[in-house]
C-alpha positions in Angstrom: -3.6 14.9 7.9 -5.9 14.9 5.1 -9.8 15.1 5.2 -12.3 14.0 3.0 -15.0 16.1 1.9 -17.9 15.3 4.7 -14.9 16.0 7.2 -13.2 12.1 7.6 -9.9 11.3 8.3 -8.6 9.9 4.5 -4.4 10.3 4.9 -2.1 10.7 7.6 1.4 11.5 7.5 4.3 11.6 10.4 7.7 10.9 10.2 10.8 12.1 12.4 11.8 15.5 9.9 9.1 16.8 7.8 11.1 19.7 5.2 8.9 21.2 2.5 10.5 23.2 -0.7 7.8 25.8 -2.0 10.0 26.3 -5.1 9.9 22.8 -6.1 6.5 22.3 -4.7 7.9 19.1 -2.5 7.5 17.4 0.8 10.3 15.3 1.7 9.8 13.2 5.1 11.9 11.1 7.2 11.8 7.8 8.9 7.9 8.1 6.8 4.5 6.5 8.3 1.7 7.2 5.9 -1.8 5.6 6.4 -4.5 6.0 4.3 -8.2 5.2 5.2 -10.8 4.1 2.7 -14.6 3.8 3.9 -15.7 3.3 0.7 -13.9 0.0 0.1 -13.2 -0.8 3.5 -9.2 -0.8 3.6 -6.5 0.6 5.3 -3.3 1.1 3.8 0.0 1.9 5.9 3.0 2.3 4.3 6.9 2.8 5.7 10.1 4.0 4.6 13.2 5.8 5.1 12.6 8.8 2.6 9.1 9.5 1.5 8.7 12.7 -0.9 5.7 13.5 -2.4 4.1 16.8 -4.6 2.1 19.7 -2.7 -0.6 17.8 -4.2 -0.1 14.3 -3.0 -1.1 12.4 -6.0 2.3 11.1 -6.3 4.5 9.4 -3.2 8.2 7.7 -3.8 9.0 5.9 -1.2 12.4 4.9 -0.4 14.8 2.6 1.7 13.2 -0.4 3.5 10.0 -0.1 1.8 6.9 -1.8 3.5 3.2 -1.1 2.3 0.6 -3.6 3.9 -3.1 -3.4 3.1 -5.9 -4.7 5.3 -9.4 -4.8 5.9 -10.5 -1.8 8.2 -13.8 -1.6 9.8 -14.6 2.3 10.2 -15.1 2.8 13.8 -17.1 5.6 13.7 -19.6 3.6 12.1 -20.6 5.5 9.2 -21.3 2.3 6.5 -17.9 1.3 5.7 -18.6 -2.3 4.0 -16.8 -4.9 5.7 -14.2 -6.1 3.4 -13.2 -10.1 2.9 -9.5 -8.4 1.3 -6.7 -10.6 2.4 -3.8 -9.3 3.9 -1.2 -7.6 1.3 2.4 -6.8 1.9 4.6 -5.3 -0.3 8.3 -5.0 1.0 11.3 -3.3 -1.5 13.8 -0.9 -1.4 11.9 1.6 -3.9 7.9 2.1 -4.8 5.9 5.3 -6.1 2.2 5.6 -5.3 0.2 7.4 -8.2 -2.7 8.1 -5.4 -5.2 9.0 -8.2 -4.8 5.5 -10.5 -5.0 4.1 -7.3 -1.4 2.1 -8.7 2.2 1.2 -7.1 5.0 0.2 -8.9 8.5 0.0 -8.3 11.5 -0.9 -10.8 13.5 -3.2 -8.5 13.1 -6.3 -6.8 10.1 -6.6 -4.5 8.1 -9.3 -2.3 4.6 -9.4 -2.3 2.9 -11.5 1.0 -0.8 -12.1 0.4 -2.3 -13.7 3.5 -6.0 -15.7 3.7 -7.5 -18.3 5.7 -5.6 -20.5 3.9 -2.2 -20.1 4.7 0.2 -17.0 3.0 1.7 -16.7 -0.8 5.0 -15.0 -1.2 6.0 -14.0 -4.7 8.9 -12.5 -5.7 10.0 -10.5 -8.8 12.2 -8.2 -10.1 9.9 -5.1 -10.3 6.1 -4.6 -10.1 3.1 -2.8 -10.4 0.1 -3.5 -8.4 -3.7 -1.7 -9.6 -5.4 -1.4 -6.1 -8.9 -1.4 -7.5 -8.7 -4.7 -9.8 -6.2 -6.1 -6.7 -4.4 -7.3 -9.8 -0.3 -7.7 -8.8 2.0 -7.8 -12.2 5.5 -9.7 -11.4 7.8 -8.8 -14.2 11.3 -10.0 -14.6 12.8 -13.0 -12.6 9.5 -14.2 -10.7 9.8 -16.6 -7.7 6.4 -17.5 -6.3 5.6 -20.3 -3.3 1.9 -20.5 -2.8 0.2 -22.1 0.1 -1.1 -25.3 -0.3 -5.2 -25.4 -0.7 -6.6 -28.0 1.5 -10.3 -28.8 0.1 -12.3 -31.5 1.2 -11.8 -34.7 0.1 -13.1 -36.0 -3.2 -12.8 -32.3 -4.9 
């Protein structure tokens, strides 16, 4: 678990094996659930994998093996301001993907499929790698790109 400065809940961490290596200043986890909270912008991130392994730091995660990384809107509970947050849905499903915590960025080099879901139905794109920028929300599909986008049903006359 990681705090935040006034004492809230930012990052946990569980998984079934935990083994950190002082000499290479690395946490490797198994069978990884990692969940990030933040107030600020009103999200919660969870992310999955096999193999997670991350710096003593934790501004760098590599996730591996039946990847899975959805973020949400998240109310705080607590109550202490969060703004609520009209974000849609985002999944991001792959074999392979490294969070760079402080450029708030996730990338991975091999095929991935990103779900965004709204009111108005769910978008699945699919490319051959990635790199998603949390704060513009901004998803970058490089490589073979397959997208099928719900339709938008407007009023008539639009």
């Amino acid at each position: 678990r990681r705090y935040a400065a006034d004492g809230a809940l930012e990052t946990v961490l569980r998984g079934t094996m935990m083994e950190h290596v002082p000499a290479t200043q690395t946490l490797t986890v198994e069978q990884a659930q990692l969940e990030r909270l933040s107030r600020e912008e009103g999200t919660r991130l969870h992310a999955s994998a096999h193999t997670l392994q991350t710096d003593d730091d934790r501004t760098r995660y590599f996730l591996q093996g039946d990847v899975r990384v959805v973020r949400e809107p998240w109310r705080d509970p607590v109550g202490t301001g969060a703004k609520r947050n009209a974000t849609p849905r985002l999944t991001l499903e792959g074999q392979t993907l490294t969070w760079h915590t402080q450029q708030r960025l996730l990338e991975s080099d091999q095929p991935v499929r990103v779900t965004r879901s709204t009111a108005r139905g769910t978008d699945v794109l699919r490319g051959d790698r990635m790199r998603y920028d949390e704060r513009a929300g901004v998803a970058e599909l490089d490589g073979q790109v397959r997208a099928t986008l719900a339709a938008h049903t407007g009023s008539s006359g639009q």
